[in-house]
C-alpha positions as CSV (number, residue, x, y, z in Angstrom):
1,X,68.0,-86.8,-44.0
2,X,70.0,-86.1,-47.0
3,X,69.3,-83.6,-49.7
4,X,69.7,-84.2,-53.2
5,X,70.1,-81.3,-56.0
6,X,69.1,-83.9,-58.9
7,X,66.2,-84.9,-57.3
8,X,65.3,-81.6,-56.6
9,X,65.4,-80.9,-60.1
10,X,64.0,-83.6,-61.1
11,X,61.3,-82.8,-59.2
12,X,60.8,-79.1,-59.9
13,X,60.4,-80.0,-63.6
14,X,57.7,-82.9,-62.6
15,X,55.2,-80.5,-60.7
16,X,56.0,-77.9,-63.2
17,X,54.8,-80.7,-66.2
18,X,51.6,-82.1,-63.6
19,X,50.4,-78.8,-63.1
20,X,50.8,-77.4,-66.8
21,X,48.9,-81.0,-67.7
22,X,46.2,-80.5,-65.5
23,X,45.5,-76.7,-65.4
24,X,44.4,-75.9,-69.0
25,X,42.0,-78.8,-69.0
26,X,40.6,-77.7,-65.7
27,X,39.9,-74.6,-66.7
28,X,38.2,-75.8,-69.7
29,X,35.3,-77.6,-67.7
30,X,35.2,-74.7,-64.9
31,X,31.9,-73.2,-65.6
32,X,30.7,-76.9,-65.4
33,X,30.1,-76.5,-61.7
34,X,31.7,-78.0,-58.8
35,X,31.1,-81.3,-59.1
36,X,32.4,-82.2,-62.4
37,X,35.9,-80.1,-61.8
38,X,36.5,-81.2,-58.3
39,X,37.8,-84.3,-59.2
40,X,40.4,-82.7,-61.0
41,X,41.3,-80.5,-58.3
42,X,41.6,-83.3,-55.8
43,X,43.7,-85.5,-58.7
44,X,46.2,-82.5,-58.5
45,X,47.3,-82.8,-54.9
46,X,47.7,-86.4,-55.2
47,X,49.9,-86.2,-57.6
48,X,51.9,-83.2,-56.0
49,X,52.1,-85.7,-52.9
50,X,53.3,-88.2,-55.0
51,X,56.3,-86.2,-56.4
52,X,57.0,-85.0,-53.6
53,X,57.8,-88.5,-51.9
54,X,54.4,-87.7,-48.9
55,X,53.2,-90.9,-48.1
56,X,49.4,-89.9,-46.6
57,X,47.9,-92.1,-44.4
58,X,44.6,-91.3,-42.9
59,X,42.6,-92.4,-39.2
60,X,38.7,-91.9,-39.1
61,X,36.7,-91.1,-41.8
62,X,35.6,-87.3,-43.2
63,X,31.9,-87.0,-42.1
64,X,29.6,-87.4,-44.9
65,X,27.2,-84.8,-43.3
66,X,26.1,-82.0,-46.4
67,X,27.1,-79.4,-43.5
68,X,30.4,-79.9,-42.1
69,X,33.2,-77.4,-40.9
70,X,36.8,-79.1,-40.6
71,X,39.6,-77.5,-38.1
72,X,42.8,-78.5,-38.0
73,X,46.1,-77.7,-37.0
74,X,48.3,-75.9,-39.3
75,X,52.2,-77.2,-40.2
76,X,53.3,-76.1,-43.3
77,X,51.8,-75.4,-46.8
78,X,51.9,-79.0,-47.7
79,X,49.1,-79.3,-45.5
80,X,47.0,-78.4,-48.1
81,X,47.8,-80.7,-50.9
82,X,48.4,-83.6,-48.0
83,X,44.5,-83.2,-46.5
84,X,43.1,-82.1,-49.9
85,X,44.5,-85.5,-51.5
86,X,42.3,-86.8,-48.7
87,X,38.8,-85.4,-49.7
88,X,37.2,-82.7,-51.4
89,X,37.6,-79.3,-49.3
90,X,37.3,-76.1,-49.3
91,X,40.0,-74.2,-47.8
92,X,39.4,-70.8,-45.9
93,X,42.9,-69.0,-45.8
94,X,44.5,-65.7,-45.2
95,X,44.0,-62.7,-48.1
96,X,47.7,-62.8,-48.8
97,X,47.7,-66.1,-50.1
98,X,46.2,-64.9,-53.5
99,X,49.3,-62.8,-54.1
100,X,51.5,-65.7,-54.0
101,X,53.2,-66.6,-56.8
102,X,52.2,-69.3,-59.1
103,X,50.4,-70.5,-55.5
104,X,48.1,-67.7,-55.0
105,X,47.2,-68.5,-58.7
106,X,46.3,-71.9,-58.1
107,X,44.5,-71.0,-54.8
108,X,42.4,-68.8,-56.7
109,X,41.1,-71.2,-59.2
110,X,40.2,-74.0,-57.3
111,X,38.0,-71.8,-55.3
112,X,40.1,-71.1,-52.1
113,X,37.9,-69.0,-49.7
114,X,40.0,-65.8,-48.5
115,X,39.3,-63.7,-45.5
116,X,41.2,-60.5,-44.7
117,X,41.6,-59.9,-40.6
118,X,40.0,-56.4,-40.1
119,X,37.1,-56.2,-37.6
120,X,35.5,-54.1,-40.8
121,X,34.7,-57.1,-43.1
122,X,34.2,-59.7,-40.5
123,X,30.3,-59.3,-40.8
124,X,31.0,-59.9,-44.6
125,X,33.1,-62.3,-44.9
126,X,31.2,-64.5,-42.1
127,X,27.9,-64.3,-44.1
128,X,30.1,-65.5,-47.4
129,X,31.2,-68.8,-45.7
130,X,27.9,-69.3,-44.4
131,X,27.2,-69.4,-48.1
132,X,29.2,-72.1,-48.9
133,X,28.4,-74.4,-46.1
134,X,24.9,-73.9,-46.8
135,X,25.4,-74.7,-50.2
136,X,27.3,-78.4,-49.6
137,X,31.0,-77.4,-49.6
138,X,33.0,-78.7,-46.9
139,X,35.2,-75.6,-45.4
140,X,38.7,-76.7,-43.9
141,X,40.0,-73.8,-40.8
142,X,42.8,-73.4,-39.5
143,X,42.1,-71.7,-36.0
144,X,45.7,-71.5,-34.8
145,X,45.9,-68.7,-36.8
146,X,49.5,-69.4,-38.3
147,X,51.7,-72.4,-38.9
148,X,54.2,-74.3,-36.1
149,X,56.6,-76.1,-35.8
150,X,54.6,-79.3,-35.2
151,X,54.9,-80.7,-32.2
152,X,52.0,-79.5,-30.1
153,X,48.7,-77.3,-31.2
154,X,48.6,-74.0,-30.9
155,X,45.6,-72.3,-28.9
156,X,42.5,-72.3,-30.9
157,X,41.0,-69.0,-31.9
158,X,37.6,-68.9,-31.8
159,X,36.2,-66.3,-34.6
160,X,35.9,-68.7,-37.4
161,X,33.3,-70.6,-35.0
162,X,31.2,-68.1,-34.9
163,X,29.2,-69.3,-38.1
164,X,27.9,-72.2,-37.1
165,X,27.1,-70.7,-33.8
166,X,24.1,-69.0,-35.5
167,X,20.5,-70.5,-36.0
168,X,20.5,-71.5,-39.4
169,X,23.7,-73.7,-39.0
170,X,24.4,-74.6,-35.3
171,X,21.2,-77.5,-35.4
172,X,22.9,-79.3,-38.7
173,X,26.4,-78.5,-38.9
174,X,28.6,-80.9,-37.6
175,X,32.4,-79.4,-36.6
176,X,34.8,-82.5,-37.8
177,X,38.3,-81.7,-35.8
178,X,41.3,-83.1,-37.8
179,X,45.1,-83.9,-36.7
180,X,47.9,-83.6,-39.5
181,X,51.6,-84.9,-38.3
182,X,54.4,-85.4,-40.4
183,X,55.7,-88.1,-38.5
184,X,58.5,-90.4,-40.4
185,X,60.7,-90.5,-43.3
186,X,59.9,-92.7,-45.8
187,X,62.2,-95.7,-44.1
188,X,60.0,-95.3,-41.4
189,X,62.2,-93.9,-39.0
190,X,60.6,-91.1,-36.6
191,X,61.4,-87.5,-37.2
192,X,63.1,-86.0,-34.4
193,X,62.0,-81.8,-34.3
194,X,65.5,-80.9,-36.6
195,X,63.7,-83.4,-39.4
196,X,60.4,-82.4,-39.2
197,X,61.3,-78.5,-39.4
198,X,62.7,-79.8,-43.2
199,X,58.7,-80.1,-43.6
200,X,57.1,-77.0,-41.2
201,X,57.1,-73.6,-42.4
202,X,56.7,-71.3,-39.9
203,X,58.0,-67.7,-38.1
204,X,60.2,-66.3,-40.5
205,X,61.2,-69.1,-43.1
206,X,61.1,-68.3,-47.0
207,X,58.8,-70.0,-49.4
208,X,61.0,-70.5,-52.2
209,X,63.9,-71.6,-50.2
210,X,62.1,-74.0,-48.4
211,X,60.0,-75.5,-51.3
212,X,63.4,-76.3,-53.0
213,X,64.6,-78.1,-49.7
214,X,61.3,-79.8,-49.4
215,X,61.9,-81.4,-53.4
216,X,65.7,-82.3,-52.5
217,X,64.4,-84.7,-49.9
218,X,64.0,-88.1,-50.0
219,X,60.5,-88.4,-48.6
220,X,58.1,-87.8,-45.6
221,X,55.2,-90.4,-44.0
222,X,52.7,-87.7,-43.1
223,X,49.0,-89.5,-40.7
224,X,46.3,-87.6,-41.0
225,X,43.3,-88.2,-38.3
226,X,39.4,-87.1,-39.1
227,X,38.1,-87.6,-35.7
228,X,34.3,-87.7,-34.9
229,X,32.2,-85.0,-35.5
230,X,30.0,-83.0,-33.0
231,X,27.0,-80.7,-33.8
232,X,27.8,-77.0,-33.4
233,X,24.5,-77.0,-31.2
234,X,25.7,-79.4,-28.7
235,X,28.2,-76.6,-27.1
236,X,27.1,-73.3,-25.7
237,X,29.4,-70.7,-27.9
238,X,31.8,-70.5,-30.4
239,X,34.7,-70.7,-27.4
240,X,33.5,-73.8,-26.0
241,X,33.2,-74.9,-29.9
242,X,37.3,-74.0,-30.0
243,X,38.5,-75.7,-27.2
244,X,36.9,-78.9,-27.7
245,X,38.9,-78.8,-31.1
246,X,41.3,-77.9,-29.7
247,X,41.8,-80.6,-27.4
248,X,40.7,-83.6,-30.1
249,X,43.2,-82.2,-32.2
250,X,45.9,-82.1,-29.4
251,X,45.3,-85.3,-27.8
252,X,45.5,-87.1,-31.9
253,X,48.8,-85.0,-32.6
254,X,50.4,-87.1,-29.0
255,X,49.4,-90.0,-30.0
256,X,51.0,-89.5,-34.0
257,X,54.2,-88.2,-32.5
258,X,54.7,-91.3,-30.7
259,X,51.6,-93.4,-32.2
260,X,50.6,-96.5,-30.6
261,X,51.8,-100.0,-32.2
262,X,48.4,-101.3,-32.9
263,X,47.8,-98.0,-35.7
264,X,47.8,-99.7,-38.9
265,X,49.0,-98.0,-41.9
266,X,46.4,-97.5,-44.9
267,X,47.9,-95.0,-47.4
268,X,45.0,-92.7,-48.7
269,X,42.3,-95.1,-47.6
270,X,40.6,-94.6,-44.5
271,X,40.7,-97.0,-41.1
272,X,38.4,-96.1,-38.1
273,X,40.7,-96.2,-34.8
274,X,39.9,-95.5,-31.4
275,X,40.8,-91.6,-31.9
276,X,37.8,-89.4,-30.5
């Protein structure tokens, strides 16, 4: 894949202008609620997809359910703007992120849940995304607990599963596992794992450095697969909850990293497969 510095340039100034378009405005209808700046939110990643040259292509279809918790593996920090360009989420990430630079700013304000890893707030930060679940938001997880490389899933950790283990959730929450993969540049050739670490961020790469490499390249084809839901209720604890999501999500990421010829491709639209 061949970098180029005037595209990246070109680029750079392009999500500089979207977001400077979008922001102001955004914040202008905030207190409006939820559902009248969402949109907005949503409009903003699919644009940042779109500059970036990330075709999205989606398998299955995001439950509908008014309770629904979403776990998926975790890539790269494009895997936020590539699912959220999907549906409307709400993403549950690490405290750090807030600090971020012009990221952290942008997590902040579209209402990015952030959870700190000490044993001390887990009580409190479990009842808070209870909240939100209760009150209609879909929450996107990422149980791996970090980013990879990409090729295979990373053991689930089961904490985050806790909350819909409990009575007031586990009978109508439904637990939606989802598969992300970049899987081919954008003439449709497959990446081989030198390619697609152009894309993952993991271990010890840099942000900035890699967010410039990202805009130099010509383009990514990234499938995204919702697979069917289950109800938190039908498993008998939060580690039983984790390894069947485990598992969906695995067995969707070996099929996208060599995907079977009869997968159509649908960009941003939804097409119900045989993934389960």
């Amino acid at each position: 894949m061949k970098k180029s510095f005037l595209r990246g340039i070109i680029r750079t100034i392009a999500f500089l202008g979207w977001t400077l378009l979008l922001v102001p405005p955004y914040l202008l209808i905030f207190c409006l609620g939820r559902h009248v700046r969402r949109p907005m939110v949503q409009l903003w990643h699919r644009g940042v997809c779109a500059l970036i040259g990330m075709k999205v292509t989606c398998y299955g279809k995001p439950s509908q359910n008014k309770r629904v918790l979403l776990a998926g593996n975790h890539v790269s920090y494009l895997d936020i703007p590539i699912i959220a360009s999907c549906l409307d989420v709400t993403f549950v990430a690490k405290a750090e992120v807030a600090d971020w630079p012009l990221f952290g700013f942008l997590a902040q304000i579209a209402q990015t849940a952030f959870i700190e890893r000490k044993p001390s707030k887990a009580r409190k930060q479990k009842v808070k995304l209870k909240q939100r679940i209760l009150s209609g938001e879909r929450l996107m997880i990422f149980p791996e607990g970090t980013s990879s490389p990409g090729n295979k899933v990373l053991p689930y950790k089961s904490a985050l599963f806790e909350m819909v283990m409990e009575n007031d959730l586990r009978e109508t929450c439904l637990v939606q596992p989802v598969t992300l993969a970049f899987c081919r540049t954008r003439h449709h050739q497959p990446l081989n794992n030198t390619e697609r670490d152009y894309f993952a961020w993991y271990g010890d790469m840099t942000l900035a450095p890699h967010l410039w490499d990202v805009f130099c390249l010509g383009g990514v084809e990234v499938d995204v697969i919702f697979h069917a839901p289950a109800l938190a209720a039908d498993f008998k604890d939060r580690k039983a909850l984790a390894q069947w999501a485990q598992n969906r999500t695995s067995n969707g990421l070996s099929n996208l990293v060599t995907p079977p010829p009869e997968c159509p491709e649908v960009s941003l639209e939804h097409k119900e497969i045989a993934f389960t």
